[in-house]
LOKEVEX-185022 format. One record per residue (C-alpha): residue in three letters; x, y, z. Coordinates in steps of 0.05 Angstrom, whole numbers, padded with zeros to 5 digits, always signed. Layout:
ALAXYZ
...
//
This chain:
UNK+00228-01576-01656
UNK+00275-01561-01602
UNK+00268-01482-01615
UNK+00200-01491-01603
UNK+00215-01527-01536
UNK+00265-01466-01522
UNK+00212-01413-01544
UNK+00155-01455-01502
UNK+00196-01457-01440
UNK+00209-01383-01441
UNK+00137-01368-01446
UNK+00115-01409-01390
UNK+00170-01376-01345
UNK+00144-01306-01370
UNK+00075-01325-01343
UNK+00095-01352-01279
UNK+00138-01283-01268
UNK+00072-01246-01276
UNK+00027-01277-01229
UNK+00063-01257-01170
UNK+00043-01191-01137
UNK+00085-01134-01138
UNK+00090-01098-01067
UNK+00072-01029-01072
UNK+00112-00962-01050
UNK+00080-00927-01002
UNK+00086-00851-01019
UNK+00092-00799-00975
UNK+00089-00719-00980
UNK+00148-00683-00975
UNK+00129-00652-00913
UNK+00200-00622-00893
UNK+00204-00590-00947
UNK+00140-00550-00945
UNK+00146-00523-00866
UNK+00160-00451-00872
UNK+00122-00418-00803
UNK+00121-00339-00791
UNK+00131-00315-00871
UNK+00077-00267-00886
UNK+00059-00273-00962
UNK+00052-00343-00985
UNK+00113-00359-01002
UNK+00112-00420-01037
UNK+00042-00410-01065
UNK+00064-00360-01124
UNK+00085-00384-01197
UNK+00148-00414-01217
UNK+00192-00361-01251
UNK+00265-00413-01238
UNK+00301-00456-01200
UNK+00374-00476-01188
UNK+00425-00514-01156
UNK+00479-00483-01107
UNK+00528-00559-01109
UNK+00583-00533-01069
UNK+00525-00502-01009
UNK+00479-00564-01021
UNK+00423-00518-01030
UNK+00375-00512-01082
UNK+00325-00454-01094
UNK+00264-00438-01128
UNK+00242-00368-01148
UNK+00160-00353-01146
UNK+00128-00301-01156
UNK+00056-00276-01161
UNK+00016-00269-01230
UNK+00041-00200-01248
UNK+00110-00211-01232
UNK+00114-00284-01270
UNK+00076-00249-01337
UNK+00125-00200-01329
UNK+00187-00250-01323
UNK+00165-00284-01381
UNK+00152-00229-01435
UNK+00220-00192-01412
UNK+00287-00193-01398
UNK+00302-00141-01362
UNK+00297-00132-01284
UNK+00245-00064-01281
UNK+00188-00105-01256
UNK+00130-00068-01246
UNK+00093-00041-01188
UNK+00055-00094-01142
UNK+00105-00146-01170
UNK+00120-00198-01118
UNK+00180-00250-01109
UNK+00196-00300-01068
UNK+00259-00351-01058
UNK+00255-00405-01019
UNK+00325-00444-01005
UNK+00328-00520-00982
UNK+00379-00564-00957
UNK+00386-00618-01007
UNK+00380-00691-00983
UNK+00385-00753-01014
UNK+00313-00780-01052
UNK+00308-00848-01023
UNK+00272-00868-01076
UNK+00316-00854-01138
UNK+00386-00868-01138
UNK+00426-00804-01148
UNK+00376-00759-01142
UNK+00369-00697-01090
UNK+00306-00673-01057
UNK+00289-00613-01013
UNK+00302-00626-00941
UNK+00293-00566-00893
UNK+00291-00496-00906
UNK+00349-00456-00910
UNK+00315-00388-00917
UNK+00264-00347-00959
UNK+00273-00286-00983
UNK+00217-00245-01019
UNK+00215-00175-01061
UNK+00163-00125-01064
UNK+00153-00077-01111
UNK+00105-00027-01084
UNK+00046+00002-01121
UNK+00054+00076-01100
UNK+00076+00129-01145
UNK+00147+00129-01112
UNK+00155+00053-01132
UNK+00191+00029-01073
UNK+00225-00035-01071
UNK+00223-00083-01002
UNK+00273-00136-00995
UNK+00265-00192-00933
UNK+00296-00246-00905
UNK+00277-00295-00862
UNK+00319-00355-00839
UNK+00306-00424-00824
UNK+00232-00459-00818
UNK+00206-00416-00756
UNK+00226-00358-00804
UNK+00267-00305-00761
UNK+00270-00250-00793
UNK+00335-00229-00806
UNK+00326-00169-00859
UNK+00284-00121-00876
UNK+00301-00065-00926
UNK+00255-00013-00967
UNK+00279+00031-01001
UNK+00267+00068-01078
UNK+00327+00029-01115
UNK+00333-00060-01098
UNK+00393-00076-01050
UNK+00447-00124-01084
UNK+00411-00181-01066
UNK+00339-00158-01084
UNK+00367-00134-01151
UNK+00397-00204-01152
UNK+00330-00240-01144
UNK+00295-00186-01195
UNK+00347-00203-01258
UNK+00335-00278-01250
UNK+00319-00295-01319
UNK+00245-00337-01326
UNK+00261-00413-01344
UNK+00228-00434-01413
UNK+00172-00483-01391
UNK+00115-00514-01438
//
């Protein structure tokens, strides 16, 4: 009898929890994150090839790339992408995600930096760099073998996704 009491109090207090309405969340875009003026290219429109973290620059990064340079990334291992292949990294400043507690977000970009592989017999390879969201330009190399940094962006592995 007095289990039943126990059990029958419970359940009433259960009910009167649910018939109060929850507020809801408002959500909002990311919109920080997705200013990049002046690139020419889309350069967060591509594919996903990978991502990563940078902890001790509080950066994180994400590697896209068009439909023959993603196919490519993802059948092979090896950095001779082929001709009309195009990459592109965009860099943020992480922030704090105000909705979930320990988690990072993008906040403003850092830079973006995109590869070209050019379809001519010669198979040149174009590396810029443009810095912050109005997108100065602050490199601009072609030339028939990467620079460090573009061969750096062309041996990023593709992340395994479903």
């Amino acid at each position: 009898m007095r289990v039943a009491q126990v059990l029958g109090l419970l359940l009433l207090g259960g009910l009167a929890g649910c018939e109060a309405t929850n507020s809801r969340v408002t959500t909002t875009l990311n919109e920080d994150a997705s200013k990049v003026n002046g690139v020419p290219g889309a350069a967060m429109h591509g594919r996903v090839i990978t991502s990563w973290i940078d902890k001790p620059s509080s950066t994180m990064s994400t590697l896209y790339g068009n439909d023959v340079a993603v196919n490519y990334a993802r059948k092979n291992s090896d950095a001779a992408y082929p001709a009309g292949s195009q990459l592109s990294l965009v860099t943020w400043k992480q922030t704090e995600d105000p909705r979930w507690f320990g988690g990072n977000i993008p906040a403003k970009v850092v830079s973006v930096e995109q590869v070209n592989v050019d379809a001519t017999p010669e198979k040149k390879y174009a590396y810029m760099r443009y810095d912050g969201e109005s997108a100065k330009s602050v490199e601009s190399v072609a030339a028939a073998t990467p620079n460090a940094r573009a061969a750096f962006l062309l041996g990023q592995r593709a992340a395994v996704m479903p």
